[in-house]
Backbone as XML, in Angstrom:
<?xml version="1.0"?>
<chain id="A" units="angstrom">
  <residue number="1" name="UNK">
    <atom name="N" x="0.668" y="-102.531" z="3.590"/>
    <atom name="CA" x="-0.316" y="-102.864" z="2.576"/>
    <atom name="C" x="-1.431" y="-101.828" z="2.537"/>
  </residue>
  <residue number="2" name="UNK">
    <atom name="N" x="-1.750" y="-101.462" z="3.511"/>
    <atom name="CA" x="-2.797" y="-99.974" z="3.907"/>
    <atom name="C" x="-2.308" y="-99.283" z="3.047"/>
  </residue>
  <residue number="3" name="UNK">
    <atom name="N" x="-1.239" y="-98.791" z="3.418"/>
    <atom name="CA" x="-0.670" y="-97.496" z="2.758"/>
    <atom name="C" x="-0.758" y="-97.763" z="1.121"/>
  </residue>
  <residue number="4" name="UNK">
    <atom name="N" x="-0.516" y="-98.601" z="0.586"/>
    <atom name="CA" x="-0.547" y="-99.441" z="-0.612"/>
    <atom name="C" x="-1.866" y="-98.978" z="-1.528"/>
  </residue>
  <residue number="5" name="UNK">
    <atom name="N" x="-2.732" y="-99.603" z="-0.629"/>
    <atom name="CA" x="-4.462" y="-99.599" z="-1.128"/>
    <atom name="C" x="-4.625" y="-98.235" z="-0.762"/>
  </residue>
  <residue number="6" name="UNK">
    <atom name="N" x="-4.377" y="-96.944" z="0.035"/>
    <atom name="CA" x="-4.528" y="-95.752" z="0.110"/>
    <atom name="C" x="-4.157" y="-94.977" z="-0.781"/>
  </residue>
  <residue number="7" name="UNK">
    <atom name="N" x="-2.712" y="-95.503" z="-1.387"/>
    <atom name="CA" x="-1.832" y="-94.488" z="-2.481"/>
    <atom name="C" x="-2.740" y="-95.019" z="-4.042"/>
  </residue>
  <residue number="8" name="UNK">
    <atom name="N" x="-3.772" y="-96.110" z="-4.184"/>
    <atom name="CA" x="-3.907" y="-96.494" z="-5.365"/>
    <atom name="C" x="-5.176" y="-96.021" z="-5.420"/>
  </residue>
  <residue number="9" name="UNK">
    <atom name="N" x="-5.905" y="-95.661" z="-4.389"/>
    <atom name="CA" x="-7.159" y="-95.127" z="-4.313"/>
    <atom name="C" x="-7.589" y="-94.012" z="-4.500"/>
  </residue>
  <residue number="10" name="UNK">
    <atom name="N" x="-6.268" y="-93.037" z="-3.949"/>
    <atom name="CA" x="-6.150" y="-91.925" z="-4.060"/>
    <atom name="C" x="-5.888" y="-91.522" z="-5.904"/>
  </residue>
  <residue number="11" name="UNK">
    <atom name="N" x="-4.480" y="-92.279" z="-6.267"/>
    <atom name="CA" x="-4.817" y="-92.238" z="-7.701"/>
    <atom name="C" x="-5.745" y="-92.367" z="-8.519"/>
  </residue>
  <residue number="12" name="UNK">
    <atom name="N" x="-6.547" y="-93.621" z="-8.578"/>
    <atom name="CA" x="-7.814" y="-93.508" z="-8.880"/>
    <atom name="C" x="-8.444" y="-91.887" z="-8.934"/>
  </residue>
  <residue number="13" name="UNK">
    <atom name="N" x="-9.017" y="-92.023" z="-7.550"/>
    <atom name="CA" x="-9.757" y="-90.368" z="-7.545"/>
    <atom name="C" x="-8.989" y="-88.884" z="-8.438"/>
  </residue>
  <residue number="14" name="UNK">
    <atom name="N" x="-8.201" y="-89.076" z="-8.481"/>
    <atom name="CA" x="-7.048" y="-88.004" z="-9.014"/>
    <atom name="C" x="-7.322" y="-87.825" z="-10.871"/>
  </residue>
  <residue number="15" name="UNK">
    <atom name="N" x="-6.806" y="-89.561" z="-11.208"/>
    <atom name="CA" x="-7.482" y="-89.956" z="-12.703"/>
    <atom name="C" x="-9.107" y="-89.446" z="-12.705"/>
  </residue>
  <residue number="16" name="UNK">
    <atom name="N" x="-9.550" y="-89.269" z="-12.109"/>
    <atom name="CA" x="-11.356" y="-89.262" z="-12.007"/>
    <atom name="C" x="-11.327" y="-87.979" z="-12.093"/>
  </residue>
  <residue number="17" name="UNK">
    <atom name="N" x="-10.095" y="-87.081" z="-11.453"/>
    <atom name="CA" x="-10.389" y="-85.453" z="-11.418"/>
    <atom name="C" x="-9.661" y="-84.977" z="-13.032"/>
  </residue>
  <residue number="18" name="UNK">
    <atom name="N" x="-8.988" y="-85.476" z="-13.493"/>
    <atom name="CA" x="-8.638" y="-85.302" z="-14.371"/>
    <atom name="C" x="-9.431" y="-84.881" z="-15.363"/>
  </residue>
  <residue number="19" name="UNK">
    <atom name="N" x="-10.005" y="-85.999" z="-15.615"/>
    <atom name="CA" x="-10.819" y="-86.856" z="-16.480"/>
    <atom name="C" x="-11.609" y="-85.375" z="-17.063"/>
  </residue>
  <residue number="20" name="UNK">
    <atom name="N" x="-12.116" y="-85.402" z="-15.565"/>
    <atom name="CA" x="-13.710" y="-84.307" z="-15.476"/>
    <atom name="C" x="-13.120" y="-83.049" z="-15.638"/>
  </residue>
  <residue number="21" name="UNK">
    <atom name="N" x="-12.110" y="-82.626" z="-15.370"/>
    <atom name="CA" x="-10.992" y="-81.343" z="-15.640"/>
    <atom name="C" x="-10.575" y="-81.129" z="-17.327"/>
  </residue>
  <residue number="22" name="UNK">
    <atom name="N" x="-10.123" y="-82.226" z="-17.672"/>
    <atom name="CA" x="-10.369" y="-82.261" z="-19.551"/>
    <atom name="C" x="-11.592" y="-82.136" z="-19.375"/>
  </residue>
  <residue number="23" name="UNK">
    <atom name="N" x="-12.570" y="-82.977" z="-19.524"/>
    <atom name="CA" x="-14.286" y="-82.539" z="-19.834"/>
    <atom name="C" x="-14.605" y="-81.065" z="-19.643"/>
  </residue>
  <residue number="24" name="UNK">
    <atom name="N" x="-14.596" y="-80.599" z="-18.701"/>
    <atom name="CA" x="-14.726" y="-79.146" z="-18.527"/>
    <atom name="C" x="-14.219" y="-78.445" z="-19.600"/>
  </residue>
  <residue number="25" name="UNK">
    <atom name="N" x="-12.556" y="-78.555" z="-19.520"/>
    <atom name="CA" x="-11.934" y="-77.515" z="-20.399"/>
    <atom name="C" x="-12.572" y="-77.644" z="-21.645"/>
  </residue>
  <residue number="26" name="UNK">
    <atom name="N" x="-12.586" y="-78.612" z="-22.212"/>
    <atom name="CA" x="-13.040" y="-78.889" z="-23.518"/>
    <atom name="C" x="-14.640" y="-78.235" z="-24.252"/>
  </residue>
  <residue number="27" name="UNK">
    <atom name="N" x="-15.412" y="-78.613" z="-23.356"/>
    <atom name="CA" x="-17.002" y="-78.348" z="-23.175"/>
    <atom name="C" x="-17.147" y="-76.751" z="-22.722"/>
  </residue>
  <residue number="28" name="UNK">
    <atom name="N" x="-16.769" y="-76.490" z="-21.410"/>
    <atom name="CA" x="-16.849" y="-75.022" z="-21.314"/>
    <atom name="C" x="-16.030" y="-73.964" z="-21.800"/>
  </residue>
  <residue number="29" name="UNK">
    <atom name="N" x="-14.953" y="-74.435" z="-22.367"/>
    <atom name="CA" x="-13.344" y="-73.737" z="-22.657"/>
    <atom name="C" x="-13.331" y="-72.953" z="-21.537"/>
  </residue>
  <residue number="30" name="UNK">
    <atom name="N" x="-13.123" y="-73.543" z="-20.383"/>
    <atom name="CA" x="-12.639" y="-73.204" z="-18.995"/>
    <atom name="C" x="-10.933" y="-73.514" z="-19.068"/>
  </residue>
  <residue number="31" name="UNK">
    <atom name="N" x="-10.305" y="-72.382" z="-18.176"/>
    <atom name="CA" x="-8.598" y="-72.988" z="-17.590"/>
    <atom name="C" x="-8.867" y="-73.833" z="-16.999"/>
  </residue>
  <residue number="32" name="UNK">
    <atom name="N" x="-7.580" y="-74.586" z="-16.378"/>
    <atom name="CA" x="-7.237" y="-75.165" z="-15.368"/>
    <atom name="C" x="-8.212" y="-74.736" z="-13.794"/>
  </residue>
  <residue number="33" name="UNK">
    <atom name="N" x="-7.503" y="-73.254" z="-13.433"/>
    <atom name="CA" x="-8.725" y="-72.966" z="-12.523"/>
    <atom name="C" x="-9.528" y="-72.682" z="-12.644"/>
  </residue>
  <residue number="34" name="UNK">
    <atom name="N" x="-10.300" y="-72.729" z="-13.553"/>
    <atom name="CA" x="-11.633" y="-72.229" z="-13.216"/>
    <atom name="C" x="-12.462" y="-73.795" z="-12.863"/>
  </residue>
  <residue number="35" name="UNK">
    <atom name="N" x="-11.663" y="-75.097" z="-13.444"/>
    <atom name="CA" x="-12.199" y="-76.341" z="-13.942"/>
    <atom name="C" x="-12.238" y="-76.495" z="-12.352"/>
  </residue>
  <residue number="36" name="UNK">
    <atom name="N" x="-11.187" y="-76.662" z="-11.568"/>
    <atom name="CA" x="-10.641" y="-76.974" z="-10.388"/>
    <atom name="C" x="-11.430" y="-76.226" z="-9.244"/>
  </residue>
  <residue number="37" name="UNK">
    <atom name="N" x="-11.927" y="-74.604" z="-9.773"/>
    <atom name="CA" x="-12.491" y="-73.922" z="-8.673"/>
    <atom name="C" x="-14.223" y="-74.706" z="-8.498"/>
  </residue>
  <residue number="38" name="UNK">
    <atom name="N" x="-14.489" y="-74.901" z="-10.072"/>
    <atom name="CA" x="-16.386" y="-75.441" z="-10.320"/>
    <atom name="C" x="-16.310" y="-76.989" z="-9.200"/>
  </residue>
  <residue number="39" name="UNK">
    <atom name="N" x="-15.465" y="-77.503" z="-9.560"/>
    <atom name="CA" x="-14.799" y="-78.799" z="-8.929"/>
    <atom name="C" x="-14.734" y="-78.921" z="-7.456"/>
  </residue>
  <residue number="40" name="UNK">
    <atom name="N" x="-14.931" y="-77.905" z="-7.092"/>
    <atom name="CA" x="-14.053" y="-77.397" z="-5.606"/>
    <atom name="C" x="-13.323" y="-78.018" z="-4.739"/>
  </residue>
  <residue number="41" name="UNK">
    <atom name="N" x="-12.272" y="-78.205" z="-5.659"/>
    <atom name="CA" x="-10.663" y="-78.865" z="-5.061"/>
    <atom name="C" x="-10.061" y="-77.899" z="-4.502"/>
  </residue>
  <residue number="42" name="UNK">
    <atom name="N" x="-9.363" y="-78.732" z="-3.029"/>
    <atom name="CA" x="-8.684" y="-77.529" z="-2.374"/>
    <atom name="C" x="-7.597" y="-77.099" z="-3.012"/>
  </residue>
  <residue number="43" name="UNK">
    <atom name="N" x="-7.247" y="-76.079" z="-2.447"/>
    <atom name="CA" x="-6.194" y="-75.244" z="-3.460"/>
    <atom name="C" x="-4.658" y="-76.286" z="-3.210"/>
  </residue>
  <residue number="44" name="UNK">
    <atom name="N" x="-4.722" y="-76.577" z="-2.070"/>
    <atom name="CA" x="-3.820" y="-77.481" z="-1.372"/>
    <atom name="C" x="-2.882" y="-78.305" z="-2.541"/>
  </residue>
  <residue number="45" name="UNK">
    <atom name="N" x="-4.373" y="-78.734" z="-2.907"/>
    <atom name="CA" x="-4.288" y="-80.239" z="-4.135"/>
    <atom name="C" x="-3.961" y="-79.711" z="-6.028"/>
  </residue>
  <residue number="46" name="UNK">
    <atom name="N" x="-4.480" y="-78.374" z="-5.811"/>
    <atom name="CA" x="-4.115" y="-77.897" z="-7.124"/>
    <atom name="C" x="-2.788" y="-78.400" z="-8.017"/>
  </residue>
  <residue number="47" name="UNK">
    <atom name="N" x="-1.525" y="-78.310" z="-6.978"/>
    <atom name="CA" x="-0.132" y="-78.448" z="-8.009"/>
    <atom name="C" x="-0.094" y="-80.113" z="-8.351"/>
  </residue>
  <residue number="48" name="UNK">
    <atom name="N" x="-0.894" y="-80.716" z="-7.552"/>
    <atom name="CA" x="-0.405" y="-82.172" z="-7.752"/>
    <atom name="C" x="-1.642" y="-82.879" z="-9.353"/>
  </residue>
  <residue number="49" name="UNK">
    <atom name="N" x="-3.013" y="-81.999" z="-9.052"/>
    <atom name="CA" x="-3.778" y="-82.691" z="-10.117"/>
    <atom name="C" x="-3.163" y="-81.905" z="-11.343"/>
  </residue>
  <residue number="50" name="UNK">
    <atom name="N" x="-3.214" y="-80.882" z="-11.359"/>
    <atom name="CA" x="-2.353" y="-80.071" z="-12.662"/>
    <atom name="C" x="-1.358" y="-80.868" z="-13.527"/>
  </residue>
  <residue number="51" name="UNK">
    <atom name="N" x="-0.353" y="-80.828" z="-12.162"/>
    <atom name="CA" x="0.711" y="-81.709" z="-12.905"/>
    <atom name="C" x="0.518" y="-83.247" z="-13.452"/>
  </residue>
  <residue number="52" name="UNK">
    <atom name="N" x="-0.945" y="-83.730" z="-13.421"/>
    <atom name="CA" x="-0.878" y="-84.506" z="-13.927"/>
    <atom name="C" x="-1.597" y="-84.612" z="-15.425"/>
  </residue>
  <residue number="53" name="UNK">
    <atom name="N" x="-1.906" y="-82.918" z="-15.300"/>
    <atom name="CA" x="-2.682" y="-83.045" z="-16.661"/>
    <atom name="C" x="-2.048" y="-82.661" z="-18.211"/>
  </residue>
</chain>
């Protein structure tokens, strides 16, 4: 059930990076990285928020 409430929390936050990742692009006409670098998401995490955008 942990693991459960961890994987939905994490989504959450992810939707939240999104979100603010459109906002950026849109507002600054920033890429992907540049949205992600202002953001300072590890690079780690880059392929997984991308792919959700």
């Amino acid at each position: 059930m942990c693991s459960v409430m961890e994987e939905l929390r994490n989504e959450g936050r992810d939707i939240a990076l999104v979100e603010a990742i459109k906002n950026l692009k849109a507002t600054q006409h920033w890429t992907n990285e540049q949205a992600l670098t202002a953001l300072n998401i590890d690079k780690s995490k880059w392929p997984r928020i991308i792919a959700l955008l």
